[in-house]
N, CA, C and O of each residue as an XYZ file, in Angstrom:
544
protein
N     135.771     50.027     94.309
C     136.964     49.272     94.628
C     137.130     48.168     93.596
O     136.245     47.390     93.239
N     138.470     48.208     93.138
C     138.361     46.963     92.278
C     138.824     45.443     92.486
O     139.567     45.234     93.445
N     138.543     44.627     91.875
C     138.394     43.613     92.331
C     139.188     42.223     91.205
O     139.024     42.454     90.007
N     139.833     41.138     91.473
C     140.770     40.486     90.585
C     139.768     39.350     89.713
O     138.939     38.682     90.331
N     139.906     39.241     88.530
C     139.172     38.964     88.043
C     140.147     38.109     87.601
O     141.312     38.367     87.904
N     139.825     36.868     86.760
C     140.309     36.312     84.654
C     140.007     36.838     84.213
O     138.974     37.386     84.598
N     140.656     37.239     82.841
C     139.550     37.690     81.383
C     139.468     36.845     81.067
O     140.435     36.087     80.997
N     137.886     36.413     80.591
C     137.217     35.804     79.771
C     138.133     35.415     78.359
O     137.892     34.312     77.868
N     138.929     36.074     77.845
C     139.500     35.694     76.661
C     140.890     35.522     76.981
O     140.994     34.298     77.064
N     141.993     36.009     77.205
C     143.268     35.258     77.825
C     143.223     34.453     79.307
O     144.279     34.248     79.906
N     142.204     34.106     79.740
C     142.166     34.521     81.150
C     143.592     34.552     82.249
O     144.031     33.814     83.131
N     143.973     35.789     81.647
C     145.227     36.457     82.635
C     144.237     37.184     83.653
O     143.032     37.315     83.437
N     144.914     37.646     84.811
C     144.230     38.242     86.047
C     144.361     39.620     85.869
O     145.457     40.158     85.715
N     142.910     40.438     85.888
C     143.158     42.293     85.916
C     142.594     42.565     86.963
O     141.897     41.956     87.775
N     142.976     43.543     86.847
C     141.599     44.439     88.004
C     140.305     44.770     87.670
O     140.283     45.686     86.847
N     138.837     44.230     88.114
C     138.160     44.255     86.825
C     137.363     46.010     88.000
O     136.962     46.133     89.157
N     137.459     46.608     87.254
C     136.301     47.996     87.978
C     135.172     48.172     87.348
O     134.694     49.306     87.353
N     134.562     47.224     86.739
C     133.630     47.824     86.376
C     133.174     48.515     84.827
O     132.031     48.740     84.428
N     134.730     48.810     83.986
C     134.012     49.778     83.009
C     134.281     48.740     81.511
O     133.871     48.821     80.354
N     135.307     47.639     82.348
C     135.960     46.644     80.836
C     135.671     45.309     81.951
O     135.876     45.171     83.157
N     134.972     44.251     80.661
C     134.643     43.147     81.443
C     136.098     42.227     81.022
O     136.227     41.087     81.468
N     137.482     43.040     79.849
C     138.518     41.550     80.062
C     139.703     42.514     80.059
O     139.735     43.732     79.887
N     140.434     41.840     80.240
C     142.105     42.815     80.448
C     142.483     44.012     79.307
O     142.077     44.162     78.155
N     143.431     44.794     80.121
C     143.889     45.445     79.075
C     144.824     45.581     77.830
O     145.268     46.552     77.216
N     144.947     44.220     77.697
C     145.326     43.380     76.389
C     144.673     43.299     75.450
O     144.855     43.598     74.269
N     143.269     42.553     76.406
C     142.399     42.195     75.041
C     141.599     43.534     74.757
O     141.340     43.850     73.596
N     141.312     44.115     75.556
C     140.705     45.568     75.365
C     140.908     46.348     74.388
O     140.068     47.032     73.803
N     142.388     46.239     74.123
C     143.489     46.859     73.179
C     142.593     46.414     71.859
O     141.774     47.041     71.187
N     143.222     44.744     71.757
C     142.559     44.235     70.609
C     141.615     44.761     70.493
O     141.571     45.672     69.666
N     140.402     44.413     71.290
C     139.058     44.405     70.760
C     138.877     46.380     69.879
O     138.070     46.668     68.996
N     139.989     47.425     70.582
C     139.766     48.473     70.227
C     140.072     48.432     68.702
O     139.212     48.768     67.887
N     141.567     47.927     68.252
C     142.023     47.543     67.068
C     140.541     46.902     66.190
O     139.992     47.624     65.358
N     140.124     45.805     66.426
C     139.224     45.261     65.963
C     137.968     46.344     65.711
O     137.308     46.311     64.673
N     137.727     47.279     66.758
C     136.346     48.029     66.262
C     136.992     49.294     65.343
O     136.179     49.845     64.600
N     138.201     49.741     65.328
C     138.707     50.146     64.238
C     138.829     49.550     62.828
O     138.925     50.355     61.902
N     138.835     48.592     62.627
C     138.869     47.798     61.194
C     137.580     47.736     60.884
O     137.433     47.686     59.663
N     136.710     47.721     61.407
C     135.262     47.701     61.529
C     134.273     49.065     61.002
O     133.349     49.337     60.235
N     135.195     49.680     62.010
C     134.115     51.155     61.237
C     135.273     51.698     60.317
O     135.143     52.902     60.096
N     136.467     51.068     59.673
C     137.128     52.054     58.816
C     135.995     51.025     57.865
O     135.014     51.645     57.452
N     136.036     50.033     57.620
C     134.993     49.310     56.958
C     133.681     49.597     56.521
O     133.117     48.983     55.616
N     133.221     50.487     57.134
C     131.590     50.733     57.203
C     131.400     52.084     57.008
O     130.277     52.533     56.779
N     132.760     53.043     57.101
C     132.687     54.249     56.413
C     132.624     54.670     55.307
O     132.252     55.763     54.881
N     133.178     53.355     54.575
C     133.132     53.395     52.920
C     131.889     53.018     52.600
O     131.334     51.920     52.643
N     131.442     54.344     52.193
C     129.982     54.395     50.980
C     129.487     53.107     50.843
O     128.477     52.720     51.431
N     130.181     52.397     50.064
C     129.914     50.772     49.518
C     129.211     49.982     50.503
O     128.368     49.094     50.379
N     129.759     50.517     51.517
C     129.776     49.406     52.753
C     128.992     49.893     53.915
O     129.135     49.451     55.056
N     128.015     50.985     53.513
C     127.241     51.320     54.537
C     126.055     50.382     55.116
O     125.777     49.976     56.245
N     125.495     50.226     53.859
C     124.501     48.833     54.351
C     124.737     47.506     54.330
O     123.925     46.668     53.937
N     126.210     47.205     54.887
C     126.424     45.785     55.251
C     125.480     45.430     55.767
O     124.633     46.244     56.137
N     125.319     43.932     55.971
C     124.690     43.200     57.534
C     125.959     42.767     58.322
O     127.153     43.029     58.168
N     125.433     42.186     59.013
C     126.363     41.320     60.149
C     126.935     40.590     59.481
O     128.081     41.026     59.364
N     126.779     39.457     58.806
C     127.041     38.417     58.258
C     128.185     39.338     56.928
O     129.258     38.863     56.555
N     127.885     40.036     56.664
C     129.076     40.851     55.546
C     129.987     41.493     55.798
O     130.978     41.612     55.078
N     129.793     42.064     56.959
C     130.924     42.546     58.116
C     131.592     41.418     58.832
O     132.792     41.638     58.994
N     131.204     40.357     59.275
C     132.412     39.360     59.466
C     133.089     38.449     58.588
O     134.139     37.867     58.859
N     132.334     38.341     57.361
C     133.208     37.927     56.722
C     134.015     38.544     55.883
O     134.818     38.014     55.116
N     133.715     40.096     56.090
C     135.247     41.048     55.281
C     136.096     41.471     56.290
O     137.177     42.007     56.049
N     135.663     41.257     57.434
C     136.735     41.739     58.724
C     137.533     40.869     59.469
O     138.650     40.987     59.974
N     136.304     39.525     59.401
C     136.611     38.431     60.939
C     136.639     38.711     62.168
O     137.154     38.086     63.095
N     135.810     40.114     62.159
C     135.531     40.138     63.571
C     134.493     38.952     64.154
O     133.735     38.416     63.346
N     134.471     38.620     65.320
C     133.379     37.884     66.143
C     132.403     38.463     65.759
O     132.516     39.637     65.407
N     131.057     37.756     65.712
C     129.405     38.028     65.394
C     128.808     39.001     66.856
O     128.203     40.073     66.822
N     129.203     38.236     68.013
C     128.988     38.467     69.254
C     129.604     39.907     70.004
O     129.115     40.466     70.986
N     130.691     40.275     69.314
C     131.643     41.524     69.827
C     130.661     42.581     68.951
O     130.089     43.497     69.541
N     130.476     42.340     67.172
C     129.474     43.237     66.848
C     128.317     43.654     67.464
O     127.902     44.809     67.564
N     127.704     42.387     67.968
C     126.483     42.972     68.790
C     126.520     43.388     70.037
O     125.492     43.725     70.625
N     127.669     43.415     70.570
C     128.260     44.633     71.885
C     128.046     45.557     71.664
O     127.436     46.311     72.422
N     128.523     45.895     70.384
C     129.318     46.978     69.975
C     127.885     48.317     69.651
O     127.808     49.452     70.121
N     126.959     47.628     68.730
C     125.392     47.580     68.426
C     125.340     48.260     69.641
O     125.688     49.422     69.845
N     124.759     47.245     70.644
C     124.267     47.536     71.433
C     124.551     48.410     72.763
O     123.679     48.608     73.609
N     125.960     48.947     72.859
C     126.229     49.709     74.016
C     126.436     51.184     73.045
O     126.824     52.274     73.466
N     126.061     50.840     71.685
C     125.638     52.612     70.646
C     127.708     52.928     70.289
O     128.500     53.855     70.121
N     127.688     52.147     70.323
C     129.288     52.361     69.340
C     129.850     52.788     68.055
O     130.755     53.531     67.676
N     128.301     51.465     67.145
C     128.042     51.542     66.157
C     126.401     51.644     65.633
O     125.740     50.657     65.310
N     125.920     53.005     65.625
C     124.578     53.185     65.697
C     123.716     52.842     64.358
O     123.931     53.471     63.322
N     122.788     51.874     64.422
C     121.896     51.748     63.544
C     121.196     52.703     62.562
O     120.608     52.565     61.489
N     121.557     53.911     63.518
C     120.795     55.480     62.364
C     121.774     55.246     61.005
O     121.530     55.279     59.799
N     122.963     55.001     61.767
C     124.240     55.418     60.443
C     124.175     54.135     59.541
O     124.128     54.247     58.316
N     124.172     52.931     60.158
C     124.159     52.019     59.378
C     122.791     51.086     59.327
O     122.507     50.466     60.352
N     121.921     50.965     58.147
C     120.980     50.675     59.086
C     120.636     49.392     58.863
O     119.453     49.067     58.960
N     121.661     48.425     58.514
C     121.348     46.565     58.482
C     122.192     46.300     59.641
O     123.048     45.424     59.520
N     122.109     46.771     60.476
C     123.023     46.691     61.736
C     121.933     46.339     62.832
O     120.899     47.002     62.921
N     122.190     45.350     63.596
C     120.908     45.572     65.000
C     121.908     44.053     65.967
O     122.961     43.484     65.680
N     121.123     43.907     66.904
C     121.405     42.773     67.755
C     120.594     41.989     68.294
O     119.598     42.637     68.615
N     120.474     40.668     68.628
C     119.540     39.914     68.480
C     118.176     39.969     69.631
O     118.685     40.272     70.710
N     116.765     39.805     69.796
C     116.181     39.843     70.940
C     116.492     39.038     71.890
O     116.911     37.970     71.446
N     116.460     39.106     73.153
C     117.087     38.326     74.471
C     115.798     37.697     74.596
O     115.710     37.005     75.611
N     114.597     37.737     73.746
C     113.383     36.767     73.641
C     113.370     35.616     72.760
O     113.173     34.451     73.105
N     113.637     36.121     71.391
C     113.249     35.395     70.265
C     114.223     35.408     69.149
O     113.956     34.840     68.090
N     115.270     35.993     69.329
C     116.331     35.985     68.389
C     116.308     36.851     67.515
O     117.331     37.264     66.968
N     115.132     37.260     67.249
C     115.219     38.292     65.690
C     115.969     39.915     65.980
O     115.665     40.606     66.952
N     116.807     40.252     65.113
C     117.543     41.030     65.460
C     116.874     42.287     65.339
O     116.183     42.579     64.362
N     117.089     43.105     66.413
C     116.430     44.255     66.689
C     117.464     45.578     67.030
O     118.657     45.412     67.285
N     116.820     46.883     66.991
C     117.965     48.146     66.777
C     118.000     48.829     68.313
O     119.000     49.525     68.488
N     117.080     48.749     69.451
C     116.589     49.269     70.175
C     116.050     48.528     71.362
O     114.986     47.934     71.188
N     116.613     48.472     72.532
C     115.795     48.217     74.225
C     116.492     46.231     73.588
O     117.211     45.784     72.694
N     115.580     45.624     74.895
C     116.345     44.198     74.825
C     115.351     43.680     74.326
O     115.542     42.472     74.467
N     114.223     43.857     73.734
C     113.347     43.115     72.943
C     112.884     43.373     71.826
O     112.727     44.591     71.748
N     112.544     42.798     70.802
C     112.215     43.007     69.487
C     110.436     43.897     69.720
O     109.865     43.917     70.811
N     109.973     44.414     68.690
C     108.705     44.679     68.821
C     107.405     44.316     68.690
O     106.335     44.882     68.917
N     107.884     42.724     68.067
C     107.051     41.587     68.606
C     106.806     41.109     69.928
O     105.657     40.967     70.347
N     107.780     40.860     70.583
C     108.161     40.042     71.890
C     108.003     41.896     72.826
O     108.473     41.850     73.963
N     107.582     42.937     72.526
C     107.231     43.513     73.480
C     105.931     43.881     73.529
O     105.423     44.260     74.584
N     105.123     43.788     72.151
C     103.444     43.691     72.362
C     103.315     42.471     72.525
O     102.383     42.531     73.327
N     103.490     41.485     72.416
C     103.271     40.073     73.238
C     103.692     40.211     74.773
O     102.776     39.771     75.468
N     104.388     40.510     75.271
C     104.841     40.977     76.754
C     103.478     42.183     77.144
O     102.915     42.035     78.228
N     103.190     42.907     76.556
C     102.626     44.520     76.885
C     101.041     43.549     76.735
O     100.369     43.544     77.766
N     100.571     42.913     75.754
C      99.265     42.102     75.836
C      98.807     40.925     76.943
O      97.641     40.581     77.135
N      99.820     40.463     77.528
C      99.983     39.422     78.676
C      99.836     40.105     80.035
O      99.137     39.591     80.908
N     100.588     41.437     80.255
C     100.359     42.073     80.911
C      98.708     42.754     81.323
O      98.147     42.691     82.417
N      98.224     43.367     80.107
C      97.388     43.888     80.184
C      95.998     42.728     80.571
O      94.972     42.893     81.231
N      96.499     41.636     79.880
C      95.346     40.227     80.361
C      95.782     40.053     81.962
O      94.888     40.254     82.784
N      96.836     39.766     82.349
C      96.915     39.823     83.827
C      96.224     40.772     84.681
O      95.505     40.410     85.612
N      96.494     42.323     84.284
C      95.974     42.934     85.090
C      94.294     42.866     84.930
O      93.689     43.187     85.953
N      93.697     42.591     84.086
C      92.672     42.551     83.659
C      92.088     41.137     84.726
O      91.148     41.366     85.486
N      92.652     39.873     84.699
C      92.006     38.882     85.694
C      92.461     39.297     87.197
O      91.884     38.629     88.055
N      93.328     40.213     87.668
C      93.696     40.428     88.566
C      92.211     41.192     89.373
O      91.563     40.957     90.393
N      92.157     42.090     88.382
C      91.027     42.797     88.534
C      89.665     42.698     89.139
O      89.109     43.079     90.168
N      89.280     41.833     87.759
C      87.876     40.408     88.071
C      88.266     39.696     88.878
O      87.327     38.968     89.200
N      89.402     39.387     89.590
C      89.359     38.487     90.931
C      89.504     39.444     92.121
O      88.827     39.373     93.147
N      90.128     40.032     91.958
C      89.778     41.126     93.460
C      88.032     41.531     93.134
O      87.278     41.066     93.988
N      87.489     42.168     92.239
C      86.070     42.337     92.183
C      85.353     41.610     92.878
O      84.526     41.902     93.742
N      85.891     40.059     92.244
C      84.556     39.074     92.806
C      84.829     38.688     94.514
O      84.125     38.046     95.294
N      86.058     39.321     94.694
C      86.333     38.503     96.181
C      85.569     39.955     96.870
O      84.995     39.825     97.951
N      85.585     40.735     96.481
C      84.661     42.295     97.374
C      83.792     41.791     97.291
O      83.296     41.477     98.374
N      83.069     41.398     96.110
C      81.614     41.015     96.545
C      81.436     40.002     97.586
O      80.443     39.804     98.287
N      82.584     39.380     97.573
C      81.645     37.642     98.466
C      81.880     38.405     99.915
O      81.041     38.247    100.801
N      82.947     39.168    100.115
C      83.082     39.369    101.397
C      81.483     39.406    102.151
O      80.543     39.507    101.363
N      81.245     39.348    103.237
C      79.662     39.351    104.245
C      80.023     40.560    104.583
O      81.208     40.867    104.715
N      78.929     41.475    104.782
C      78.716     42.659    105.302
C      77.444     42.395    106.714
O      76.245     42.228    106.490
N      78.133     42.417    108.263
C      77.353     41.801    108.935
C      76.700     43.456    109.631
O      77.347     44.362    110.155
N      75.624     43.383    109.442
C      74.972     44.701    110.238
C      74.096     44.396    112.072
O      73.168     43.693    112.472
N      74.724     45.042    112.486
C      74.121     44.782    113.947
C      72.819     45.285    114.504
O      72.375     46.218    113.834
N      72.322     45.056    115.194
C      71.189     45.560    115.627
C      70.945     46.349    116.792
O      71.358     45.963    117.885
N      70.347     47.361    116.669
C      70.209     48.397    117.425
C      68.929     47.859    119.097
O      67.732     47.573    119.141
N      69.615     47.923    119.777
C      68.311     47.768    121.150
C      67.882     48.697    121.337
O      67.009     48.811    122.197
């Protein structure tokens, strides 16, 4: 069911369902805009832009590129100075929401947790008392 929203960028009122987070105005645009973008990046020359070379020959937003990145619009196989930033540490990455620093640092923290989790359930089995009764 849909539901009345602002867009974020005119904020006129749509129906937001779910599949576009701003009206179908700006939608339009933003489609226009990812057209200037990859007619941009189809040319040979311009395959290994970065970010920073793509907005300043287009003027697209920095932030709409890394939408774009990231929901596979514009895939990193094809272009490959293309990525979006980690939701950890900033460094821009091609793949999942973390860089591959900030996920063996995550995956090593883990593995130390489960590891004291471990040694503390261990040592609490041992202390438990084991009371044995006696037979008459």
């Amino acid at each position: 069911m849909a539901e009345l929203r602002n867009c974020p960028e005119c904020n006129a009122f749509f129906n937001y369902t779910g599949l576009r987070e701003v009206c179908h105005n700006c939608a339009q645009k933003e489609e226009d805009l990812y057209q200037e973008v990859y007619r941009f990046l189809r040319k040979r020359e311009n395959r290994a832009a970065n970010v920073d070379r793509i907005v300043e020959a287009t003027g697209v937003e920095r932030d709409l590129l890394y939408r774009w990145v990231r929901k596979g619009r514009l895939h990193p196989a094809m272009f490959p100075n293309l990525g979006y930033p980690c939701d950890n540490c900033g460094k821009i990455t091609n793949s999942g929401k973390l860089c591959e620093k900030c996920q063996n640092e995550l995956k090593s923290e883990l593995r130390t947790f489960d590891a004291a989790k471990e040694f503390r359930d261990d040592i609490e089995r041992r202390e438990r008392g084991t009371y044995l009764s006696e037979k008459k």
